[in-house]
Biopython code that builds the backbone (N, CA, C, O; Angstrom):
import numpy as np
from Bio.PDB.StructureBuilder import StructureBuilder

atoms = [
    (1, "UNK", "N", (-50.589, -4.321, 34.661)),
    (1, "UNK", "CA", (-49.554, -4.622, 33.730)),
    (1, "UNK", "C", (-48.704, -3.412, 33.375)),
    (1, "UNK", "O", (-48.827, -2.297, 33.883)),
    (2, "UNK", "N", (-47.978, -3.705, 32.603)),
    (2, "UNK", "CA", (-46.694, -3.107, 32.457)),
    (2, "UNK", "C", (-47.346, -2.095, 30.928)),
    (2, "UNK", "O", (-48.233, -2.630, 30.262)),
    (3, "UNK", "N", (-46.926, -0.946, 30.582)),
    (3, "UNK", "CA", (-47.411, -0.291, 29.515)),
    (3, "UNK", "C", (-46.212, 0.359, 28.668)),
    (3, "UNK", "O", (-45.701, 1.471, 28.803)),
    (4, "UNK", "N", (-45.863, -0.847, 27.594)),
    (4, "UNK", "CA", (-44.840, -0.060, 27.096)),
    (4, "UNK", "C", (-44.808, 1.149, 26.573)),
    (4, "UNK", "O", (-45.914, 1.513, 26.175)),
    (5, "UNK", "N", (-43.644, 2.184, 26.371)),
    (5, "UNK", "CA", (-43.013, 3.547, 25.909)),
    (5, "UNK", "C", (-42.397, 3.029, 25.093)),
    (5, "UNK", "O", (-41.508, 2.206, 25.313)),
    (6, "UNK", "N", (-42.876, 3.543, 23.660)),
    (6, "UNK", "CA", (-42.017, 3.122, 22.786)),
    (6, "UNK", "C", (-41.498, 4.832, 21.997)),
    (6, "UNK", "O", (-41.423, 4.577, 20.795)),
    (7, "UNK", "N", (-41.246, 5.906, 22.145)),
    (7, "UNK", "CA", (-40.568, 6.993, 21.607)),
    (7, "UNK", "C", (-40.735, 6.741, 19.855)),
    (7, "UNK", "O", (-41.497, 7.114, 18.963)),
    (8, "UNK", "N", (-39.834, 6.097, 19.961)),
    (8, "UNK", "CA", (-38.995, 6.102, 18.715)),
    (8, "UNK", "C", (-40.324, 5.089, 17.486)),
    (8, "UNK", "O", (-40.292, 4.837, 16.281)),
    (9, "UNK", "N", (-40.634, 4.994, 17.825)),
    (9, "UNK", "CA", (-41.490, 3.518, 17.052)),
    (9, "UNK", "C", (-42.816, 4.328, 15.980)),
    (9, "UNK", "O", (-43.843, 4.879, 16.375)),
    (10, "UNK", "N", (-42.411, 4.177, 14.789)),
    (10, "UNK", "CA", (-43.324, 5.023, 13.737)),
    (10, "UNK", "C", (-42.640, 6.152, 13.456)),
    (10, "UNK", "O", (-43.142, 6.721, 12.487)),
    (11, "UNK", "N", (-41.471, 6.848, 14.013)),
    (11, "UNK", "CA", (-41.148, 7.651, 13.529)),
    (11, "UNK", "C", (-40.324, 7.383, 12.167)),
    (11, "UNK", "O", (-39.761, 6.334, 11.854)),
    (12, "UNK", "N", (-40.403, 8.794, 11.304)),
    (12, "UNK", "CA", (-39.547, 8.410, 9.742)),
    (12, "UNK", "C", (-38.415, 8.171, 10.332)),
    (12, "UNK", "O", (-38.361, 8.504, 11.516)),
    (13, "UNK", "N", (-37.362, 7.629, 9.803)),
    (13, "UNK", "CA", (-36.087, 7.173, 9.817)),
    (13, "UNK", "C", (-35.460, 8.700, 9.358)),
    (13, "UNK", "O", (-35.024, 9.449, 10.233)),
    (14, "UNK", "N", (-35.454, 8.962, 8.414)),
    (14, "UNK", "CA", (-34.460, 10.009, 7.825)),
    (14, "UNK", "C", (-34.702, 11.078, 8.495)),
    (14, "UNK", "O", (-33.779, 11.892, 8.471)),
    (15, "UNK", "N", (-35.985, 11.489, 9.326)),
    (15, "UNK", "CA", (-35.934, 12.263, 10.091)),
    (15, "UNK", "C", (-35.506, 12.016, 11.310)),
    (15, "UNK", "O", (-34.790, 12.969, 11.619)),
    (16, "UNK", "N", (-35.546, 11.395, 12.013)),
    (16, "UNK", "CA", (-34.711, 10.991, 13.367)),
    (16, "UNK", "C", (-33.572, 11.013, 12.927)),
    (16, "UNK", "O", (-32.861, 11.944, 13.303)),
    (17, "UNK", "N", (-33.031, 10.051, 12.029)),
    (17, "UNK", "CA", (-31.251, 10.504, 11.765)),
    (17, "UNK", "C", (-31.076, 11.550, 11.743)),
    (17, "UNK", "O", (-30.474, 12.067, 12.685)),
    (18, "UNK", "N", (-31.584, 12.422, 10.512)),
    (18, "UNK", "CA", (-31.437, 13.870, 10.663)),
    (18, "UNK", "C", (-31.434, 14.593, 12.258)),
    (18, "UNK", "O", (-30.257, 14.762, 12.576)),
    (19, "UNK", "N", (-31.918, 14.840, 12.823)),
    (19, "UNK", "CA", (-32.442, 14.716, 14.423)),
    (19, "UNK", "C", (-31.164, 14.730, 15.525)),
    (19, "UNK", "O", (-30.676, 15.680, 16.137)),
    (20, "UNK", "N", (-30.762, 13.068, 15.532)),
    (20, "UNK", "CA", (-29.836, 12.871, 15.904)),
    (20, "UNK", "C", (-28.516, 13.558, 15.099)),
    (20, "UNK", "O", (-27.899, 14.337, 15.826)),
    (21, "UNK", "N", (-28.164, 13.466, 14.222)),
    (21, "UNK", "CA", (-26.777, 14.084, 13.854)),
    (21, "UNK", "C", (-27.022, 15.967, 14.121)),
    (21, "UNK", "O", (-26.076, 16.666, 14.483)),
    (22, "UNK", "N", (-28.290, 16.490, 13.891)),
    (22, "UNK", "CA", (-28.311, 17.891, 14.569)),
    (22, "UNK", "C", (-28.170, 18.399, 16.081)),
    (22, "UNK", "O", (-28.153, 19.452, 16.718)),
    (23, "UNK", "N", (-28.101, 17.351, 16.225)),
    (23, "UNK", "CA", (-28.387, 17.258, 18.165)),
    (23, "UNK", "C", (-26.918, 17.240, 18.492)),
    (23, "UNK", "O", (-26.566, 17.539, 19.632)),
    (24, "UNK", "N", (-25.790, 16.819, 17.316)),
    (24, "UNK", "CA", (-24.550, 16.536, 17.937)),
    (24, "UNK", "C", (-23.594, 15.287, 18.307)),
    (24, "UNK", "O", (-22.446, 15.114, 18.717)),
    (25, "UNK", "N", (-25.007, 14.315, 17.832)),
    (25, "UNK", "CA", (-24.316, 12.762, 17.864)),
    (25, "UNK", "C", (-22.895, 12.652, 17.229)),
    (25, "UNK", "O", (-22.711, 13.261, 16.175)),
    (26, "UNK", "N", (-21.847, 11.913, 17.787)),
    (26, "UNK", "CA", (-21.353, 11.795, 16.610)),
    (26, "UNK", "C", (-21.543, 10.109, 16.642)),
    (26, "UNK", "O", (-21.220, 9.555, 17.692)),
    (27, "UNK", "N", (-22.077, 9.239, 15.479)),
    (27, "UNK", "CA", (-22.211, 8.309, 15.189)),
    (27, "UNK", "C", (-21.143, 7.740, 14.304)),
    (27, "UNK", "O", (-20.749, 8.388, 13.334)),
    (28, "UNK", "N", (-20.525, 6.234, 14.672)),
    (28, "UNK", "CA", (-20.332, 6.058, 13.956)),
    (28, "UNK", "C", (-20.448, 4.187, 13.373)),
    (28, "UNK", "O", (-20.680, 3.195, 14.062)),
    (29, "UNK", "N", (-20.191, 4.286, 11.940)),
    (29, "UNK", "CA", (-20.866, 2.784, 10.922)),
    (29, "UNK", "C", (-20.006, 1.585, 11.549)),
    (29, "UNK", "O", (-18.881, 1.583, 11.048)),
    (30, "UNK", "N", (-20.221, 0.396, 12.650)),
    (30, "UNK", "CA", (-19.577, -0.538, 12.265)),
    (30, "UNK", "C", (-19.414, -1.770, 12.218)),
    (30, "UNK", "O", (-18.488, -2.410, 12.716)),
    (31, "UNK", "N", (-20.632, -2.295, 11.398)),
    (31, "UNK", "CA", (-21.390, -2.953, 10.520)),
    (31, "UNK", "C", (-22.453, -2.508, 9.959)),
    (31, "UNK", "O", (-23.364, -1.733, 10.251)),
    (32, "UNK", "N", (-21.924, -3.655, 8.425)),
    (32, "UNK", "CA", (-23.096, -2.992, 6.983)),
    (32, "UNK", "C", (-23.447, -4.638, 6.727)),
    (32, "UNK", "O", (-22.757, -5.543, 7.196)),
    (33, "UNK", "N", (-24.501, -4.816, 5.997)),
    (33, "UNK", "CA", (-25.067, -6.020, 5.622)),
    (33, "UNK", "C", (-26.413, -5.912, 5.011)),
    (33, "UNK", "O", (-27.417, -6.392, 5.538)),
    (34, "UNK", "N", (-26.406, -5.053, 3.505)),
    (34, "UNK", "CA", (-27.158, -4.949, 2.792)),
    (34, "UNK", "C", (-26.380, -4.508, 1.469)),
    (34, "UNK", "O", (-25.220, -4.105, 1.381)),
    (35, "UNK", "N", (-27.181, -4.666, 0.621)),
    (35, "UNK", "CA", (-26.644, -4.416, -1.000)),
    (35, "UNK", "C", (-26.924, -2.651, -1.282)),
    (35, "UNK", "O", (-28.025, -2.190, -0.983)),
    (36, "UNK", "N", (-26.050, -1.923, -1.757)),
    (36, "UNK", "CA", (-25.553, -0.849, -1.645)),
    (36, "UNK", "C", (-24.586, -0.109, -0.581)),
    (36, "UNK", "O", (-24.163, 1.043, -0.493)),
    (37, "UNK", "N", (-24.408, -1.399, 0.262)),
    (37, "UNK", "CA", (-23.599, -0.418, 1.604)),
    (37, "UNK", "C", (-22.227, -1.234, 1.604)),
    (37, "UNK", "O", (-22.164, -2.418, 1.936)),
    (38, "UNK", "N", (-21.138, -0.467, 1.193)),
    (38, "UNK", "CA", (-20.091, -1.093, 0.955)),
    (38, "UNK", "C", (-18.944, -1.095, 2.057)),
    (38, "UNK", "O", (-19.051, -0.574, 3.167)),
    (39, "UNK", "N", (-17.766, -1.804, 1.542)),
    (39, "UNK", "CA", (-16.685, -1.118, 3.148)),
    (39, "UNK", "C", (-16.049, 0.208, 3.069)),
    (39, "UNK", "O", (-14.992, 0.489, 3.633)),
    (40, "UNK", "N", (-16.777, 1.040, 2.311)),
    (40, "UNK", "CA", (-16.166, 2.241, 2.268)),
    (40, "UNK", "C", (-17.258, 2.683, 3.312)),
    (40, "UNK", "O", (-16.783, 3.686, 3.845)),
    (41, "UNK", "N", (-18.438, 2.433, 3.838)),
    (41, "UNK", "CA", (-19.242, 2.932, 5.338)),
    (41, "UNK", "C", (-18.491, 2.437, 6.219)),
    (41, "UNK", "O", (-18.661, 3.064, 7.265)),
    (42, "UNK", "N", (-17.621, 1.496, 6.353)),
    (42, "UNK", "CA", (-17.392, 0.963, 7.710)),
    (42, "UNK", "C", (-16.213, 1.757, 8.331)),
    (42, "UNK", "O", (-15.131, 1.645, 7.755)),
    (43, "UNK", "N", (-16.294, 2.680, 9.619)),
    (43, "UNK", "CA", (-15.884, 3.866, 10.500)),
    (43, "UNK", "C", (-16.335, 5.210, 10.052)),
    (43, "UNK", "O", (-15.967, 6.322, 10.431)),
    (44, "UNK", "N", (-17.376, 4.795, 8.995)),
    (44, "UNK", "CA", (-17.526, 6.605, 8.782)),
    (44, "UNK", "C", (-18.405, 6.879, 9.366)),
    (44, "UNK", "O", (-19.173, 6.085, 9.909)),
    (45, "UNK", "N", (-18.484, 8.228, 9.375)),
    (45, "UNK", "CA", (-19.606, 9.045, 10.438)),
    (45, "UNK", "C", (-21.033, 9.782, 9.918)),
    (45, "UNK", "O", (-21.171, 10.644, 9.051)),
    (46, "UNK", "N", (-21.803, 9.280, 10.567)),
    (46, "UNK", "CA", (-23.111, 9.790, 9.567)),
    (46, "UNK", "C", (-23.444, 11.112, 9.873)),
    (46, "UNK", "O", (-23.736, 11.521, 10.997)),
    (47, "UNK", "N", (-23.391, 11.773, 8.842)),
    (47, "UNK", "CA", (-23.482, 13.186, 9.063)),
    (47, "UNK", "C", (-24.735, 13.556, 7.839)),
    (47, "UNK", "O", (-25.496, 12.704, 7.380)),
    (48, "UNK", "N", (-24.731, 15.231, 7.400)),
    (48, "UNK", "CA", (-25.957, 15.042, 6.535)),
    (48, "UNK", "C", (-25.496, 14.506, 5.071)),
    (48, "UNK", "O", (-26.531, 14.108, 4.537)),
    (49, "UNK", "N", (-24.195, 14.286, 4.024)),
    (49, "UNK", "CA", (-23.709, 13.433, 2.959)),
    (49, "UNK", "C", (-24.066, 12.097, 3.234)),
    (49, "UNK", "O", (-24.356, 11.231, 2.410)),
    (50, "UNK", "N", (-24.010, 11.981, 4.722)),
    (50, "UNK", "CA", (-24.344, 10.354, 4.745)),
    (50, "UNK", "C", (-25.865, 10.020, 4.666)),
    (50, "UNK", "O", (-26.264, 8.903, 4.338)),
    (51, "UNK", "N", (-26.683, 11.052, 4.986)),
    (51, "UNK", "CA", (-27.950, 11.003, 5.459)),
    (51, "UNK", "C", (-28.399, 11.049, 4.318)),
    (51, "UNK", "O", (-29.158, 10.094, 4.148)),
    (52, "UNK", "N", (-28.287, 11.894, 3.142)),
    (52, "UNK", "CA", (-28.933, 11.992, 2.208)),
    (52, "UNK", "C", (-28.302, 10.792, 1.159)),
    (52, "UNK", "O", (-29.064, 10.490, 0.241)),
    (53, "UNK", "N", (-26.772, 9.962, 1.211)),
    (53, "UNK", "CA", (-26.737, 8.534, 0.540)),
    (53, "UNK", "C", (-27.784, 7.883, 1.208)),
    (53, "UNK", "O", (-28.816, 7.710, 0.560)),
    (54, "UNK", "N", (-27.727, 7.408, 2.594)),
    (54, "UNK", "CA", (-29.046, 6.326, 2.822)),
    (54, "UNK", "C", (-30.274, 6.786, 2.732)),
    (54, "UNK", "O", (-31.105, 5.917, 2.996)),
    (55, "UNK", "N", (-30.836, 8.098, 2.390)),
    (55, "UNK", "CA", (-32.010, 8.593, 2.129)),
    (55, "UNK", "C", (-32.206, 7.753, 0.002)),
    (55, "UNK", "O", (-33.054, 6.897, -0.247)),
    (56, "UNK", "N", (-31.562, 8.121, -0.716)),
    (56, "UNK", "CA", (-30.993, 7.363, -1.922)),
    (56, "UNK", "C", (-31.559, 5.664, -2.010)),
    (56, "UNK", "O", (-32.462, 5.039, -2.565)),
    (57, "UNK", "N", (-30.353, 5.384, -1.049)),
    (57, "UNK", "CA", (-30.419, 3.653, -0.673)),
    (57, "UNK", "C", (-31.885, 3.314, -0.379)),
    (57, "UNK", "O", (-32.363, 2.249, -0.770)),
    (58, "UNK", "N", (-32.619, 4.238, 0.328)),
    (58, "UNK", "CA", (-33.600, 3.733, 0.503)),
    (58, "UNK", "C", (-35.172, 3.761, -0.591)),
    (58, "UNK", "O", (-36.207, 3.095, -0.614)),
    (59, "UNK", "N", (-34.671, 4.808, -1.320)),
    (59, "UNK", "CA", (-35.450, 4.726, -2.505)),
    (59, "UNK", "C", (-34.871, 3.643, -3.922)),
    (59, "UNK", "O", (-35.604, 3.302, -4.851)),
    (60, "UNK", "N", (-33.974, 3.404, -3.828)),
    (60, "UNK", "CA", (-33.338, 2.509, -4.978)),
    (60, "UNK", "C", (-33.643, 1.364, -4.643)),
    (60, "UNK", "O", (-34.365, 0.743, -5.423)),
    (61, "UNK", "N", (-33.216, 0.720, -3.418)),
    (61, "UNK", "CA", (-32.820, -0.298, -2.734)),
    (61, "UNK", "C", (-33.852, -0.621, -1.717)),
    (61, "UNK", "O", (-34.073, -1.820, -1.551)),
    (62, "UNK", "N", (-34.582, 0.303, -0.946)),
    (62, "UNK", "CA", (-35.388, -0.041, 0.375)),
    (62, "UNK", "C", (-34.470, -0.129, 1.924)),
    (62, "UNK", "O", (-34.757, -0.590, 3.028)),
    (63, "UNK", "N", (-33.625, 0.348, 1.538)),
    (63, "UNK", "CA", (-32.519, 0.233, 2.738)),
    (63, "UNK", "C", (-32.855, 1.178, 3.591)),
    (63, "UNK", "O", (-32.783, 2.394, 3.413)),
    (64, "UNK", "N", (-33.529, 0.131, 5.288)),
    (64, "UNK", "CA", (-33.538, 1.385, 5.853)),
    (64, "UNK", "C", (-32.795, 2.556, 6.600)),
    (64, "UNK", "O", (-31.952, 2.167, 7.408)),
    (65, "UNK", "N", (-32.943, 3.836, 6.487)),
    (65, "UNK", "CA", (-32.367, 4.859, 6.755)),
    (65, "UNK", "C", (-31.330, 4.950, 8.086)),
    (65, "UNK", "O", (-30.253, 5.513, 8.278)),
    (66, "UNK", "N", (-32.298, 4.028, 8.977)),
    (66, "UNK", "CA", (-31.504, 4.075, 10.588)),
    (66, "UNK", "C", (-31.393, 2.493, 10.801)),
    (66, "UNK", "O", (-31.611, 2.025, 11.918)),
    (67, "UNK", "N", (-31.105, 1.799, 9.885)),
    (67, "UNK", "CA", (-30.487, 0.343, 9.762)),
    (67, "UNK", "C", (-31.074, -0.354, 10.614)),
    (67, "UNK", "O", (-30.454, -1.114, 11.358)),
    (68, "UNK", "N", (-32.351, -0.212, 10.645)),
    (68, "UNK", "CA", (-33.353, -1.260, 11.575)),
    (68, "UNK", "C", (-33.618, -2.500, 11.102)),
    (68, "UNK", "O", (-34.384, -3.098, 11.858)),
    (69, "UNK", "N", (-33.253, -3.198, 10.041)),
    (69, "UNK", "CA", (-33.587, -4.337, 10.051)),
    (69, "UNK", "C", (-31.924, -4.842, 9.607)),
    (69, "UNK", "O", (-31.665, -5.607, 8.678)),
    (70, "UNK", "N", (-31.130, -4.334, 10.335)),
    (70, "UNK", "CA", (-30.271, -4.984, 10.347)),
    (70, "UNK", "C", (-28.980, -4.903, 9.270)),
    (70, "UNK", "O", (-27.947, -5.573, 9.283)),
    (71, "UNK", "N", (-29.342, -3.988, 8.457)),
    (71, "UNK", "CA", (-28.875, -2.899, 6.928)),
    (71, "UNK", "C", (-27.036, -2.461, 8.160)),
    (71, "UNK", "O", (-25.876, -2.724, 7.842)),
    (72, "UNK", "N", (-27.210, -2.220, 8.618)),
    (72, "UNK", "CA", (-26.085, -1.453, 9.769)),
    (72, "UNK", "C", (-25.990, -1.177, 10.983)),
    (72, "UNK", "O", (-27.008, -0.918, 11.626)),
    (73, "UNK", "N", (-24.722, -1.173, 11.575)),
    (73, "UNK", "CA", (-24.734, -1.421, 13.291)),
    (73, "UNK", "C", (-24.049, 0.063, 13.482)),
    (73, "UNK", "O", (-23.358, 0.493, 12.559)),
    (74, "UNK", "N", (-24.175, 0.600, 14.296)),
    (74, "UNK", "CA", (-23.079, 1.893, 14.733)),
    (74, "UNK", "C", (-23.155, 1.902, 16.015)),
    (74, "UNK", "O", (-23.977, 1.260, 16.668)),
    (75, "UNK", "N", (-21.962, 2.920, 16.632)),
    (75, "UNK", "CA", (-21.647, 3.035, 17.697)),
    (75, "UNK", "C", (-21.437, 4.630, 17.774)),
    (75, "UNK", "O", (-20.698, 5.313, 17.065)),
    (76, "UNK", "N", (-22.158, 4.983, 18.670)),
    (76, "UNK", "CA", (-22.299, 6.333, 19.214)),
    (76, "UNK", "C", (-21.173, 7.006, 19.770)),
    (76, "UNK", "O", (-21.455, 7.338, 20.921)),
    (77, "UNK", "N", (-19.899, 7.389, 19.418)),
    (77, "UNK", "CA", (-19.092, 7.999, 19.880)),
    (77, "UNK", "C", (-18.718, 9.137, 21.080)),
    (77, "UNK", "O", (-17.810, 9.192, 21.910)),
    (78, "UNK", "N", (-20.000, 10.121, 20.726)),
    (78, "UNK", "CA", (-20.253, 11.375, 21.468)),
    (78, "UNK", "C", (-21.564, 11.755, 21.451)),
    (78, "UNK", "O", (-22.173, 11.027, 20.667)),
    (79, "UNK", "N", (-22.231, 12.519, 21.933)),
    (79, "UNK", "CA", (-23.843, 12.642, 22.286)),
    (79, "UNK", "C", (-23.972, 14.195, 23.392)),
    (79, "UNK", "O", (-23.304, 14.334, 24.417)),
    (80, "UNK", "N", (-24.559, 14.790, 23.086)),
    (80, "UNK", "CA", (-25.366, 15.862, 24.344)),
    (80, "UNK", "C", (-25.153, 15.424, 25.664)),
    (80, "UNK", "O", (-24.130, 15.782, 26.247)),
    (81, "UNK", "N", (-26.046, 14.641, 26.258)),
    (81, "UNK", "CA", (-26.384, 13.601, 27.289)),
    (81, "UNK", "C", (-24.691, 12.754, 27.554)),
    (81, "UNK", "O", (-24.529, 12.261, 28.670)),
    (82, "UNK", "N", (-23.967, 12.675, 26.917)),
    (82, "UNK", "CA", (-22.949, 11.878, 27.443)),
    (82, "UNK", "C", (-21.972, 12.766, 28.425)),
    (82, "UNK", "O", (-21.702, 13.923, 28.104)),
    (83, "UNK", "N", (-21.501, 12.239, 29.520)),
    (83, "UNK", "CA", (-20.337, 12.835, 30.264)),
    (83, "UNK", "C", (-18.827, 12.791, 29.710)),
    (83, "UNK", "O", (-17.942, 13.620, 29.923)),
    (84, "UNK", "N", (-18.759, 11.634, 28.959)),
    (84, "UNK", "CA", (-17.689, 11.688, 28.219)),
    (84, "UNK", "C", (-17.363, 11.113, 26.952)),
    (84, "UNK", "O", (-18.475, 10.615, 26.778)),
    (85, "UNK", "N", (-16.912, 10.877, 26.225)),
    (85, "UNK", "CA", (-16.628, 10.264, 25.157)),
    (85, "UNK", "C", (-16.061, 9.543, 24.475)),
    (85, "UNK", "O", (-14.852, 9.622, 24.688)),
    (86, "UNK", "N", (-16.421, 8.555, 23.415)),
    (86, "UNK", "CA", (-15.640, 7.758, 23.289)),
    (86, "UNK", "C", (-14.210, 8.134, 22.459)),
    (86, "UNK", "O", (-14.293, 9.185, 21.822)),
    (87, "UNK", "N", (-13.207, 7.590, 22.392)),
    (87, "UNK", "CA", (-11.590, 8.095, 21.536)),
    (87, "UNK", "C", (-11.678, 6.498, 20.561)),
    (87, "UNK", "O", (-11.771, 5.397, 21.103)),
    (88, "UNK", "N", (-11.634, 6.676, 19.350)),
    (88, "UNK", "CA", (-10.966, 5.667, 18.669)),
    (88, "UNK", "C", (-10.128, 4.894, 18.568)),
    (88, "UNK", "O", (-10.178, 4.286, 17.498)),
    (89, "UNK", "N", (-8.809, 4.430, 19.649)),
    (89, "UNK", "CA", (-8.174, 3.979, 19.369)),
    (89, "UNK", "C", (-7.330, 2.903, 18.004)),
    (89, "UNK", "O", (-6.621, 3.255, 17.061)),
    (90, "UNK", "N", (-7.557, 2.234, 18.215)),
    (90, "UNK", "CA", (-8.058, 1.479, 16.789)),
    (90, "UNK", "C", (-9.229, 0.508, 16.052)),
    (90, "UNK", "O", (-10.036, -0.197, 16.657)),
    (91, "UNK", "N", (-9.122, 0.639, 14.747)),
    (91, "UNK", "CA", (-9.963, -0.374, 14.198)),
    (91, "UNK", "C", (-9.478, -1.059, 12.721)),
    (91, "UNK", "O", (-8.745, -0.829, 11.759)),
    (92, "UNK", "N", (-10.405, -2.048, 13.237)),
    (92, "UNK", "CA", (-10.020, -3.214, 12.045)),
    (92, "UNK", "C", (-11.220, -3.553, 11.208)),
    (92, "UNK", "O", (-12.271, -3.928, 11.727)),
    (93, "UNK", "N", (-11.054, -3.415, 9.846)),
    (93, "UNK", "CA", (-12.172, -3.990, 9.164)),
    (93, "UNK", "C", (-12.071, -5.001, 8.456)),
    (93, "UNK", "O", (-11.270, -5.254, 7.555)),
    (94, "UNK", "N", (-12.954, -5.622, 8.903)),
    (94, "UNK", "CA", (-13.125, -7.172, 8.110)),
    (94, "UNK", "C", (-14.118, -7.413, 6.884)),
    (94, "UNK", "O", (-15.317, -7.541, 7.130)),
    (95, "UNK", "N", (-13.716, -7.469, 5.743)),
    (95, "UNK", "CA", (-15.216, -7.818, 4.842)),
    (95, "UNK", "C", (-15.395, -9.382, 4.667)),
    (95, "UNK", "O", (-14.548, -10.148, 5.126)),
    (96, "UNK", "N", (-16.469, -9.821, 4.021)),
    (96, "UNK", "CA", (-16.737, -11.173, 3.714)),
    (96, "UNK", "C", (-18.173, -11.023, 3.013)),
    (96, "UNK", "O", (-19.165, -10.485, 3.506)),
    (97, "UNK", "N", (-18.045, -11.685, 1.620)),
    (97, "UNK", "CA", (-19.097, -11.763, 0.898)),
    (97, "UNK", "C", (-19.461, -10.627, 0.500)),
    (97, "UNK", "O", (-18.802, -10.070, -0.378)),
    (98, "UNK", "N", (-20.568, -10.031, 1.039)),
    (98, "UNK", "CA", (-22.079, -8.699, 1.145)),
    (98, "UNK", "C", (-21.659, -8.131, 2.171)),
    (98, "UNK", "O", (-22.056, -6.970, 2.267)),
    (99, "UNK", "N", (-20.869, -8.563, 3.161)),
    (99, "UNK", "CA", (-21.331, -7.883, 4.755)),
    (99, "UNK", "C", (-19.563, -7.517, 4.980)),
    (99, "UNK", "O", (-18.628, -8.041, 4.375)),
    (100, "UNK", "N", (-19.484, -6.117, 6.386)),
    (100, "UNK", "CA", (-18.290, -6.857, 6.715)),
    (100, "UNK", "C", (-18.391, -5.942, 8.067)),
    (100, "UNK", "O", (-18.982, -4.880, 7.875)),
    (101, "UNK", "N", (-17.845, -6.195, 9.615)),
    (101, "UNK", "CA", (-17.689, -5.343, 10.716)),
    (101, "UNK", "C", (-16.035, -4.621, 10.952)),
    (101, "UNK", "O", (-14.868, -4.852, 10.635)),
    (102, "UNK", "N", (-16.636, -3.871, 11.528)),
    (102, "UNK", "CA", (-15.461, -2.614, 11.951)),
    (102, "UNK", "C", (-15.391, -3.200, 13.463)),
    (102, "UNK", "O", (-16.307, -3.038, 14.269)),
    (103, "UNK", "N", (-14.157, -3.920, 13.756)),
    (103, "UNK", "CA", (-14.012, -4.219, 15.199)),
    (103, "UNK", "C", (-13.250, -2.895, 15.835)),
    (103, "UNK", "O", (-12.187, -2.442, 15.410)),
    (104, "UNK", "N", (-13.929, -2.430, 16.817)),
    (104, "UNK", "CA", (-12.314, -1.150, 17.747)),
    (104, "UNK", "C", (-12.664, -1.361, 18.761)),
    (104, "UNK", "O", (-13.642, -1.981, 19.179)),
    (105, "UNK", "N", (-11.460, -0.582, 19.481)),
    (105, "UNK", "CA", (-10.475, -0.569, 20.608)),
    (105, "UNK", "C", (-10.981, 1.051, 20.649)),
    (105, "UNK", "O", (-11.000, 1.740, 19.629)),
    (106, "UNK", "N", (-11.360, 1.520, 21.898)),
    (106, "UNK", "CA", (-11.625, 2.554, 22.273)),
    (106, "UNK", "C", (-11.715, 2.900, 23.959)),
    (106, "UNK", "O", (-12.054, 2.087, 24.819)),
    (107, "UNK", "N", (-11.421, 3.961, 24.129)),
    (107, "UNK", "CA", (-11.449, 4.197, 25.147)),
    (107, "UNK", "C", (-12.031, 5.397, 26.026)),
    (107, "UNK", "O", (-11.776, 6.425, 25.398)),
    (108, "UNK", "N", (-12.553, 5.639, 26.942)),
    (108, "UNK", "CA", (-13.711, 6.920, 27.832)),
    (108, "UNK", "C", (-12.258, 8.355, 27.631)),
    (108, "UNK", "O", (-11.074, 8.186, 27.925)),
    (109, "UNK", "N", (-12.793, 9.464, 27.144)),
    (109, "UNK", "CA", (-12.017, 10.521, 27.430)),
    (109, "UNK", "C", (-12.757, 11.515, 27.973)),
    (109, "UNK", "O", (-13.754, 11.052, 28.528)),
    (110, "UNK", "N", (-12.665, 12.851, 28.050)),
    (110, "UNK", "CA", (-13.032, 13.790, 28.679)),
    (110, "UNK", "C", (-13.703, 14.576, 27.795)),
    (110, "UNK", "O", (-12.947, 14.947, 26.897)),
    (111, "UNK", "N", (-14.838, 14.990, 27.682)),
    (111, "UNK", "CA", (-15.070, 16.180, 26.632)),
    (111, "UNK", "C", (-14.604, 16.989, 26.827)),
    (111, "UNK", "O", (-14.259, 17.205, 27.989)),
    (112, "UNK", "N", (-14.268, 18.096, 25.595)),
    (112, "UNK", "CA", (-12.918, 19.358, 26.121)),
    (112, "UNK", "C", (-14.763, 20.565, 25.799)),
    (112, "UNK", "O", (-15.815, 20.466, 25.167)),
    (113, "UNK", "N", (-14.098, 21.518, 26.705)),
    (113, "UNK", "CA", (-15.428, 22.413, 26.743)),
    (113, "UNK", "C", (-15.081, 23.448, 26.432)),
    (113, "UNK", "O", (-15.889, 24.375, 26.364)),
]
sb = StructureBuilder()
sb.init_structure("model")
sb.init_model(0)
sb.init_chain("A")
sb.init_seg("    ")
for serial, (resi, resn, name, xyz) in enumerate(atoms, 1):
    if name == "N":
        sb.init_residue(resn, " ", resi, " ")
    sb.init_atom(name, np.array(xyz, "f"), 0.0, 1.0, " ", f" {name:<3s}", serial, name[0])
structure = sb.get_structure()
């Protein structure tokens, strides 16, 4: 049989975020769908201000840190490991109710070195 690798699985949240944004990620929010996460997250970039609000959220609220149950969606912009990167073109945010997504338009560019 097959033996899964699971890396990531048990690790703290706020430390892997932390982790990832030191490594160079640039991440970014777009979808929220939990109570404390408003449309002022949707296109922002989690950096350590952001890390230490959802570090917060998650003691007030239980919100988890790296939006695993569904708290937030992001999209990885730039990364170590990537050859190139993503460009923003545009985006649109939609709210409704509690929740709302960041739709964009983006496109592959070149990392400048």
């Amino acid at each position: 049989g097959l033996v899964p690798v699971m890396p990531l699985w048990g690790r703290d949240p706020a430390q892997l975020l932390g982790e990832m944004i030191e490594s160079g990620m640039v991440i970014m929010v777009t979808a929220v769908a939990a109570l404390g996460l408003d449309e002022r997250w949707l296109g922002r970039i989690l950096d350590h201000e952001a890390l230490r609000e959802l570090v917060d959220l998650n003691r007030r609220l239980k919100v988890n840190v790296c939006g695993d149950g569904g708290e937030m969606e992001t999209l990885v912009l730039d990364a170590p490991f990537y050859r190139k990167r993503l460009r923003v073109l545009r985006a649109e945010r939609r709210w409704e109710g509690g929740s709302g997504t960041l739709f964009v338009e983006a496109e592959l560019e070149e990392k400048r070195l």
